[in-house]
C-alpha positions in Angstrom: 63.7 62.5 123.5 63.1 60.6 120.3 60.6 57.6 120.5 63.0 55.8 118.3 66.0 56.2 120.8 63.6 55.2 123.6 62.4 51.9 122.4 65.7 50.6 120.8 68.0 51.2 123.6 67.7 47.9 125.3 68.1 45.8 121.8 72.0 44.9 122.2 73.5 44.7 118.3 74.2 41.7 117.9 70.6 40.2 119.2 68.2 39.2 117.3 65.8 41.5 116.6 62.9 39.7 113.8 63.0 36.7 111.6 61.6 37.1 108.5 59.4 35.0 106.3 62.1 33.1 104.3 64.1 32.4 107.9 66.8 34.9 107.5 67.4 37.1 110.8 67.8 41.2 111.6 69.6 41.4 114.3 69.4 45.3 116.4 72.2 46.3 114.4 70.6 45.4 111.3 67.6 47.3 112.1 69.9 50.3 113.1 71.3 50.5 109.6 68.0 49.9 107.6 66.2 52.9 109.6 69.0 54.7 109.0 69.1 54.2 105.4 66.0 55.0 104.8 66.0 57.5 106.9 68.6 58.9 104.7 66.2 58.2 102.2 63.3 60.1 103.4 65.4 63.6 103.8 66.5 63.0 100.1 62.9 63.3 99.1 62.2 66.4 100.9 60.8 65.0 104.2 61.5 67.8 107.1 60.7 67.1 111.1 57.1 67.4 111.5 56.3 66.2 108.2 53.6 63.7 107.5 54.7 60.5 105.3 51.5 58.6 104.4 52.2 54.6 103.9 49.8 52.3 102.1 51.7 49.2 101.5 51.7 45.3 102.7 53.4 44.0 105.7 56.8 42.9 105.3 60.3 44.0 107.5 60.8 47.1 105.4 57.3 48.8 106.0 58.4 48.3 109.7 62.0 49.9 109.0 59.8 52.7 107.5 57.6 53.4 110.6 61.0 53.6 112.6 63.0 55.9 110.3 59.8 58.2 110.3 60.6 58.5 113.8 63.6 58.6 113.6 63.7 61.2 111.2 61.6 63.6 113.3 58.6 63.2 111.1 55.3 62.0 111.5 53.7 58.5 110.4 50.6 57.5 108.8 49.8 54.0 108.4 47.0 53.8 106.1 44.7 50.3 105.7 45.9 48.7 102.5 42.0 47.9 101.5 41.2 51.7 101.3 40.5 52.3 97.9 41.8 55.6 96.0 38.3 57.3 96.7 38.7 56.8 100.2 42.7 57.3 100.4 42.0 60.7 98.6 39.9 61.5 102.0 43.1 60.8 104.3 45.9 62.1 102.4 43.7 65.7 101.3 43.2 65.5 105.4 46.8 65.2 106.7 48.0 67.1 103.8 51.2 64.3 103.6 54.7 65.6 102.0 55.3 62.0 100.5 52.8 59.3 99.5 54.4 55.6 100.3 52.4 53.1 98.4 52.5 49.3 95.8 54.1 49.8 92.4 50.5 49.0 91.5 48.5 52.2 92.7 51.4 54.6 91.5 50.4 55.9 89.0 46.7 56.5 90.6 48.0 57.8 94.2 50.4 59.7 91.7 47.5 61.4 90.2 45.4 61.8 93.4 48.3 63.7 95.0 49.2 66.1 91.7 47.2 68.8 93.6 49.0 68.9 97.0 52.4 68.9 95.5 53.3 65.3 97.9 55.9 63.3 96.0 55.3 59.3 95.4 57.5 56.1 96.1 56.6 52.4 95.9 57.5 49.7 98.5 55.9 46.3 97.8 55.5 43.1 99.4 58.7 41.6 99.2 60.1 45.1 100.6 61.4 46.5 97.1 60.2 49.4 95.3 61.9 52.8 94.6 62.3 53.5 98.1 64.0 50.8 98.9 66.3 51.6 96.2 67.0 54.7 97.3 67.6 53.6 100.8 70.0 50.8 99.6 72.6 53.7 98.2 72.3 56.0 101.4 75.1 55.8 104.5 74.6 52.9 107.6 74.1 55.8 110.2 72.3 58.4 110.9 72.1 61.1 113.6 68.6 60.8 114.9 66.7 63.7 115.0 66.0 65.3 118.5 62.0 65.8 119.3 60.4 67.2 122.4 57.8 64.3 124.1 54.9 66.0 123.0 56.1 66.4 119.3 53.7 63.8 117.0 55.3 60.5 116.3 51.9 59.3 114.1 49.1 60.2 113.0 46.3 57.2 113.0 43.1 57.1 111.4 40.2 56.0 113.8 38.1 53.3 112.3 35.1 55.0 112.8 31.7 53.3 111.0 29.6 56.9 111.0 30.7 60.2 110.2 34.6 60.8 108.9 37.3 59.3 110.5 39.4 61.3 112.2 43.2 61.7 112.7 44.3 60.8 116.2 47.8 62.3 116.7 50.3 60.4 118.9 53.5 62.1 120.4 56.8 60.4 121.2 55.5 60.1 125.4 52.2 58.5 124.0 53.7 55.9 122.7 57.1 55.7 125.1 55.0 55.6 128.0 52.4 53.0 127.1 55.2 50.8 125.5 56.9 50.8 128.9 54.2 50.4 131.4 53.0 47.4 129.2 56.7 46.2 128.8 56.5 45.8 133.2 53.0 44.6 133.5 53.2 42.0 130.8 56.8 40.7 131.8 58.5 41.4 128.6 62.4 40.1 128.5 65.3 39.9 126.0 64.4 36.5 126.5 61.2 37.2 124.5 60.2 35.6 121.3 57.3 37.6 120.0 55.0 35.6 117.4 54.0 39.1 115.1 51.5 38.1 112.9 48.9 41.2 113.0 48.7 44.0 110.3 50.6 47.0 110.6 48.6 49.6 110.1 46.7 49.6 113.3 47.6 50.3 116.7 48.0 46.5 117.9 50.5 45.2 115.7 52.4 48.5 114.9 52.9 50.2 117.9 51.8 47.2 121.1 53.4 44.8 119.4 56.2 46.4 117.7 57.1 49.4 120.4 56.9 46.6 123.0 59.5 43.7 121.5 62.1 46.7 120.5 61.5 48.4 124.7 62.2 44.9 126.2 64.6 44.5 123.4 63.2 41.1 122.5 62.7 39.8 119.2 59.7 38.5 117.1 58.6 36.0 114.6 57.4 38.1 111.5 54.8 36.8 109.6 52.9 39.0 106.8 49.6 37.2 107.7 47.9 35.0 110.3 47.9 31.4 108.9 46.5 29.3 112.1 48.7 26.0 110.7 51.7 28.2 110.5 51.2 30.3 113.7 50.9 26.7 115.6 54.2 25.2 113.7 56.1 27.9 115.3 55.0 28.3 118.9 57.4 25.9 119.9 59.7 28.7 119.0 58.1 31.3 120.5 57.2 33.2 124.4 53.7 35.3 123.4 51.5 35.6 121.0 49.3 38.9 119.9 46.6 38.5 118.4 43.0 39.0 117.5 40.0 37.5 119.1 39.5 35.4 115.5 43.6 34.1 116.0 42.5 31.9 118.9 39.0 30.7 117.4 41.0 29.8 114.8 43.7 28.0 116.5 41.1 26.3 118.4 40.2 24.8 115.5 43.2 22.8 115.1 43.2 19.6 116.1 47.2 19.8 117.3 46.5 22.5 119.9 47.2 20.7 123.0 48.8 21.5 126.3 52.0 20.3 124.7 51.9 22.5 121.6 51.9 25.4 123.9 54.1 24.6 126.6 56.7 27.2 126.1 54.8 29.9 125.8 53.9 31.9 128.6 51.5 34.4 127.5 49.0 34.6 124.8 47.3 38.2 124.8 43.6 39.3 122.5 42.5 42.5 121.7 41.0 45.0 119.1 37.6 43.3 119.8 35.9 41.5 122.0 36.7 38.3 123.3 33.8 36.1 124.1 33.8 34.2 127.4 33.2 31.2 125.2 36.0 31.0 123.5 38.4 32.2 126.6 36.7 28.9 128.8 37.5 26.4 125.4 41.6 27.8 125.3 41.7 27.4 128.8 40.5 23.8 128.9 42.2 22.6 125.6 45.8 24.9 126.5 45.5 25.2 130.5 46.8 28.5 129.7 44.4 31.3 130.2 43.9 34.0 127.3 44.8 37.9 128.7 42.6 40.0 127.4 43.3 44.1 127.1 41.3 46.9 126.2 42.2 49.8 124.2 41.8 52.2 121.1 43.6 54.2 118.8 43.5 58.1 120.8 45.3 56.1 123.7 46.8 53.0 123.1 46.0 50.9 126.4 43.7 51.5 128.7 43.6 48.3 131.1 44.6 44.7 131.4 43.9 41.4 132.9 46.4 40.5 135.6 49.6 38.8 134.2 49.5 37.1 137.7 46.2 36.6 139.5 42.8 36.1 137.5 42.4 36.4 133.9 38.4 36.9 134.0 36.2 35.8 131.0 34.1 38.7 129.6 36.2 41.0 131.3 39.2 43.5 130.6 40.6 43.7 133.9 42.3 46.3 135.6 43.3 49.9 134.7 46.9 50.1 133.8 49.5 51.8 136.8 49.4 54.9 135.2 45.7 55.3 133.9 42.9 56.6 135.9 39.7 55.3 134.5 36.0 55.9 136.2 32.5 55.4 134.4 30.3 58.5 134.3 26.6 58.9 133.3 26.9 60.1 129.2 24.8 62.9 129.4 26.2 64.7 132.5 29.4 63.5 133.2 29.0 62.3 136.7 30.9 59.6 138.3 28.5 56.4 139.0 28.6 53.8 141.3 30.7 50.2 140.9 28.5 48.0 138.9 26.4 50.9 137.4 26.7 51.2 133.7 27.9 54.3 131.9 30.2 55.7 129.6 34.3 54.6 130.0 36.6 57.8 130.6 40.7 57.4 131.2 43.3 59.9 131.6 46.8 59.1 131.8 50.5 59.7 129.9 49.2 57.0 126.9 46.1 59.7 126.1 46.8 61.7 122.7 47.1 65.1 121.7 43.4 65.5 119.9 42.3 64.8 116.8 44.4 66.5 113.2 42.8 69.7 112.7 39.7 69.2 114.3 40.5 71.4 117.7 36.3 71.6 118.5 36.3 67.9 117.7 38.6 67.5 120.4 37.1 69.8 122.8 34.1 67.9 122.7 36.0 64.3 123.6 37.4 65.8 126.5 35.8 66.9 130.0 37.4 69.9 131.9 39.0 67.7 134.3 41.0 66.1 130.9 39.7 62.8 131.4 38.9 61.4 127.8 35.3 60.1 127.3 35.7 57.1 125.1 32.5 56.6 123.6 32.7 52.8 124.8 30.1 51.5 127.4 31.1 49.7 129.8 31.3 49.3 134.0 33.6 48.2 137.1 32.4 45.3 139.3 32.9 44.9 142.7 36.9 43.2 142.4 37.6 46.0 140.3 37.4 44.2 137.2 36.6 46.2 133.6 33.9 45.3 131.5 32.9 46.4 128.4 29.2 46.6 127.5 29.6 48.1 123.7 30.1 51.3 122.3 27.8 54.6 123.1 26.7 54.7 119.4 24.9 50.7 119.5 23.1 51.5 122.7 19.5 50.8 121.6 16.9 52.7 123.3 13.6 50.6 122.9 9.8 52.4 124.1 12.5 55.0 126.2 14.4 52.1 127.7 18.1 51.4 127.6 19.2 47.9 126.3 22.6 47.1 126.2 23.2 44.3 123.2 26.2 42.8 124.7 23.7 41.8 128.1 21.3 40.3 124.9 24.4 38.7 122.9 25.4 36.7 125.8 22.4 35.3 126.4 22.0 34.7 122.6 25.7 33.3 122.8 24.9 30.2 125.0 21.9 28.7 122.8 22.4 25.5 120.6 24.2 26.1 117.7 25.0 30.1 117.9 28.8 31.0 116.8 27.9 34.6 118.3 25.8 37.2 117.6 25.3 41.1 117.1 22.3 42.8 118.4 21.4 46.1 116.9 18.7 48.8 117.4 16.5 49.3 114.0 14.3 51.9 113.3 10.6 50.9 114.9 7.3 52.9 114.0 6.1 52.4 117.8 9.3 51.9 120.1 12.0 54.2 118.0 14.1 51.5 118.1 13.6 47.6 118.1 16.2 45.5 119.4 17.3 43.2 116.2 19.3 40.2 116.9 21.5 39.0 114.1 22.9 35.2 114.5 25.7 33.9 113.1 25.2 30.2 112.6 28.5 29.1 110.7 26.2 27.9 107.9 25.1 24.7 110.5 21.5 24.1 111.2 20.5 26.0 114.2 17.0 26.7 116.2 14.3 29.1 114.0 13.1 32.6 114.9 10.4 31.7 117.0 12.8 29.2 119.3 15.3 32.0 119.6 12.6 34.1 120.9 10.8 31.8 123.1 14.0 30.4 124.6 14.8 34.1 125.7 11.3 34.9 127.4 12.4 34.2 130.9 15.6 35.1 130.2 15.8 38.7 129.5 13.2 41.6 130.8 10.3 41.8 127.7 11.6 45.3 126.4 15.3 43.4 125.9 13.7 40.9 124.0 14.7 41.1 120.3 11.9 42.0 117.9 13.2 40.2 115.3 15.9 37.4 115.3 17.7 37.1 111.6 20.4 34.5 110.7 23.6 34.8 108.6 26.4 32.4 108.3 29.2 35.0 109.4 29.0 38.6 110.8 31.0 41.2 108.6 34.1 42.2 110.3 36.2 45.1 109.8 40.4 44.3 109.3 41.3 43.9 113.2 37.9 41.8 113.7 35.2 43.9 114.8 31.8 43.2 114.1 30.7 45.7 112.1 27.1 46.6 113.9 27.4 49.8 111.6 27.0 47.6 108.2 24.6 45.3 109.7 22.1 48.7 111.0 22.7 50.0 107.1 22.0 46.3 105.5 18.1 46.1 107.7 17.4 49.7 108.4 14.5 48.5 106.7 13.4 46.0 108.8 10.2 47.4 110.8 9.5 50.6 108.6 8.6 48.9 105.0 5.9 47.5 103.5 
């Protein structure tokens, strides 16, 4: 099997398949001749099955051809972030040791030079989808025989976002992705009838391979937009079935004044993910849309993990259910063993979505795994008694205060609900007396909110005393990373400080 086979086998030719910026429409044979071209392209240049092809450019129909003629090709593909800089991209592409560089005319000449060493050749795609790829790919023939890979062959290679230590290259096979893209194609209801609104970067797991792999399996089509614009996205719902987004899509929508049960009334699902959703927000769509947000849980080594119901509750705070095919149980961090419902501990799944280990790192993967093969996630989290999913934060931001465990999401919410709070991070700082002391960071959208000392106080018979933040600091936004997460990881660097100086 060939992921690419798999997910465009439903897409009839003369369907739509995306619309692009300017209006203009691919339809499934379209998208069968430019993968083809280009894959063309990439065996002109040297690219054999197996190969990694390293792409670092910005979001338009052609990147997305790329990513499919990869595939197609037999070869392996690396989105890259397009804010890494050449110091970092020199990291990733020494790593995965790529046989051809994608990147802007812009950075040429220095991804040229950053390369010179490993003997990987360079092309440019831009923007607009030109570059000498693309002219390259224009000359070559409409079809091409796609090559034939076993299911546990790599389709991608993708960089986990990791905030300490080097990332590290989680390898996805042609099942990986074939099986998650179909179980999530049943559970979510996906149709030809489907009009996808794709408005999420590329180089991530959401918007390349849910997003994407999903709209080609059901053989749908999608809305392509290079960016999220909230005015846009809203103009063109009326057009549209779902929506995929991040948790910052809907806080943004929610701040237009012409979302209203009527703006929304054809579509029928509107999915978050790649951070956490706060209850807050989930309770305001609801009562402004009387549609109710489904939130998902996932990462990059396995695609997804669990999902609110498409029929039946979508619970604030929660992530719902473990997907048909995924076995997930919570087990104590140090020792592995199963816990009880409602206990918290660390989040382990195992299932056909699960990859192959991490790019040259076999102890690495060892390590992530526990003999049974279930894959320990580093994300905290438990199940409550209807079975639902929570999430309480990753292993790395538990805060261990005078020897006890605090959990800053159980802090955040409580944080969350005063007067004034947008949201908040909590984070463990080094403490000369309790090791760690639990820091609370407020984002106040630059607004007048309560001081320190009411934060404090108005916590006291909230929270158990050793929960209780030290210190309460304010900020007008948290830093996020691309996809939206808070970047605790920045904030502990920014105040490691805090307690120890002076």
């Amino acid at each position: 099997m060939n992921l690419f086979d798999t997910l465009t086998a439903a897409g009839a030719p003369a369907a739509p398949f995306l619309e692009r910026p300017d209006g203009a429409v691919d339809s499934y044979a379209d998208l069968q001749a430019h993968t083809a071209r280009f894959a063309h392209a990439l065996c002109a240049l040297g690219v054999q099955p197996g190969d990694r092809v390293a792409v670092q450019v910005e979001k338009s129909p052609e990147n997305l051809y790329l990513y499919l003629a990869t595939v197609r090709a037999g070869a392996v593909f690396l989105p890259l972030n397009t804010a890494y800089t050449l110091n970092e991209l020199a990291y990733f592409i020494g790593d995965a040791g790529p046989a051809l560089v994608v990147c802007d005319p812009g950075a040429e000449a220095g991804v040229s030079e950053l390369v010179e060493a490993l003997g990987a050749r360079v092309v440019t795609l831009d923007a607009s989808g030109k570059g000498s790829l693309a002219d390259l790919a224009a000359a070559q023939p409409a079809t091409f025989p796609t090559v034939a890979r076993a299911p546990g062959d790599l389709a991608a290679i993708c960089y986990t976002s990791g905030t300490t230590g080097r990332s590290k290259g989680a390898m996805l096979t042609h099942a990986n992705l074939a099986s998650n893209a179909a179980t999530l194609v049943d559970l979510w209801r996906f149709t030809v009838r489907d009009v996808l609104i794709h408005a999420l970067p590329i180089y991530h797991v959401h918007g390349l391979f849910v997003a994407t792999n999903i709209t080609l399996m059901a053989g749908a089509s999608m809305i392509f937009r290079p960016r999220f614009d909230a005015a846009d996205v809203l103009s063109l719902l009326p057009r549209a079935s779902a929506l995929m987004g991040v948790p910052t899509f809907y806080t943004r929508l929610l701040a237009q004044p012409d979302l209203t049960r009527e703006a929304v009334v054809g579509m029928r699902l509107f999915i978050s993910g790649s951070a956490p959703l706060l209850a807050e927000t989930h309770l305001d769509w609801s009562a402004r849309t009387g549609t109710a947000i489904l939130e998902r849980y996932g990462m990059t080594e396995t695609g997804m993990n669990t999902s609110n119901p498409y029929d039946g509750d979508r619970v604030a705070g929660t992530v719902g259910f473990p997907l048909p095919d995924v076995a997930l149980r919570i087990a104590d961090p140090e020792t592995g063993a199963p816990l009880a419902p409602s206990e918290i501990g660390v989040i382990e799944v195992k299932g056909p979505n699960v990859f192959a280990g991490y790019w040259k790192m076999p102890d690495k993967t060892a390590a992530e795994f526990r003999p049974d093969g279930f894959f320990i996630t580093g994300d905290l989290g438990k199940i409550d008694d209807r079975g639902y999913v929570h999430i309480v934060g990753r292993g790395k931001d538990l805060i261990i205060a005078g020897g006890f465990n605090v959990y800053p999401k159980e802090v955040e919410e409580e944080i969350d609900a005063l007067p004034g709070v947008v949201e908040s991070a909590v984070i463990g700082l080094p403490h000369p007396d309790l090791g760690e002391g639990v820091t609370a960071v407020v984002a106040t959208g630059g607004k007048p909110v309560m001081d320190e000392a009411a934060v404090i106080a108005a916590l006291k018979d909230r929270l158990a005393r050793f929960k209780q933040p030290k210190r309460v600091l304010f900020v007008d936004d948290l830093p996020r990373n691309a996809m939206g997460k808070v970047q605790k990881a920045l904030l502990r660097q920014q105040h490691a400080g805090l307690y120890t100086d002076g």
